[in-house]
N, C-alpha and C positions, 0 to 999 in steps of 0.2 A: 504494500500500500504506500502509497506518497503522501509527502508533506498537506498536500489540501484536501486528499480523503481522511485523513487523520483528524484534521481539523473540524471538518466537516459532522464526523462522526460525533466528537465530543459536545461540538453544539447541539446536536440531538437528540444525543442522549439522555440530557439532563442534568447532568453532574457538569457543568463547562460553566463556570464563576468569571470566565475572560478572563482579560490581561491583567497578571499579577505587577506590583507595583517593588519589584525588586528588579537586582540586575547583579550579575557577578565582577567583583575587579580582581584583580592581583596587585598586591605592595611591592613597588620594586626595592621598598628599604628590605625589609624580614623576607620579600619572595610569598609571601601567604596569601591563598586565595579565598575568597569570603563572598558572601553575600549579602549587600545592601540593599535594608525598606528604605525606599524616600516617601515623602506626600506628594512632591509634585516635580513634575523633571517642564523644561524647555527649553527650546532652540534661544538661544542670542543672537543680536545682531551683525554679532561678530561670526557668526556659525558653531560657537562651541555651545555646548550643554551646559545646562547646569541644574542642580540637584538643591532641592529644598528638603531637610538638613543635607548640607556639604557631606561628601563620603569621606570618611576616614577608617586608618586601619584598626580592627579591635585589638590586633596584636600588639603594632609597635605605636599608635595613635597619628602614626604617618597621615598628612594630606594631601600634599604636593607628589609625591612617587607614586601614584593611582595611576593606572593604564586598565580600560576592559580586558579579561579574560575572553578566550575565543570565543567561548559562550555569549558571554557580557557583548560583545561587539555585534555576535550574529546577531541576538536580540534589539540591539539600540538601531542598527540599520533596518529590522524586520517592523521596529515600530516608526521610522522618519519615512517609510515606505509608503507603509499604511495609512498614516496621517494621525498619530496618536502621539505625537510631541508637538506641543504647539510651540507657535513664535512668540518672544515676549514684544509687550505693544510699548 
């Protein structure tokens, strides 16, 4: 099965909550990969993201050495796709 009958099914079925409000990074200080809840993510006018609360690491409490996880990145581009990051005004 592919990625849109997948999708597909879950909406279906019942059990499909949508898009969760997390996203995976990696610390390039400690190298730890983790999983961050935000409340609200959006595009800047600059093009970059940004996350209400700021990501940081639980391990080393790094802010600045954040980079998405290959996961974290599929996801961030799977929702600027979609239309479910908005622009700040």
């Amino acid at each position: 099965m592919g990625k849109f009958s997948d999708e597909t099914r879950k909406k279906f079925s019942g059990n499909y909550k949508g898009p969760t409000k997390d996203v995976e990074f990696s610390c390039g200080n400690c190298l730890n990969i983790f999983t961050f809840v935000y409340t609200d993510i959006y595009l800047k006018t600059s093009g970059d993201i940004e996350f209400v609360p700021e990501p940081a690491c639980p391990n080393c409490g790094a802010t600045e050495e954040l980079i998405f996880s290959d996961y974290g990145q599929e996801k961030i581009e799977n929702m600027l796709f979609s239309g479910q990051i908005r622009k700040a005004r």
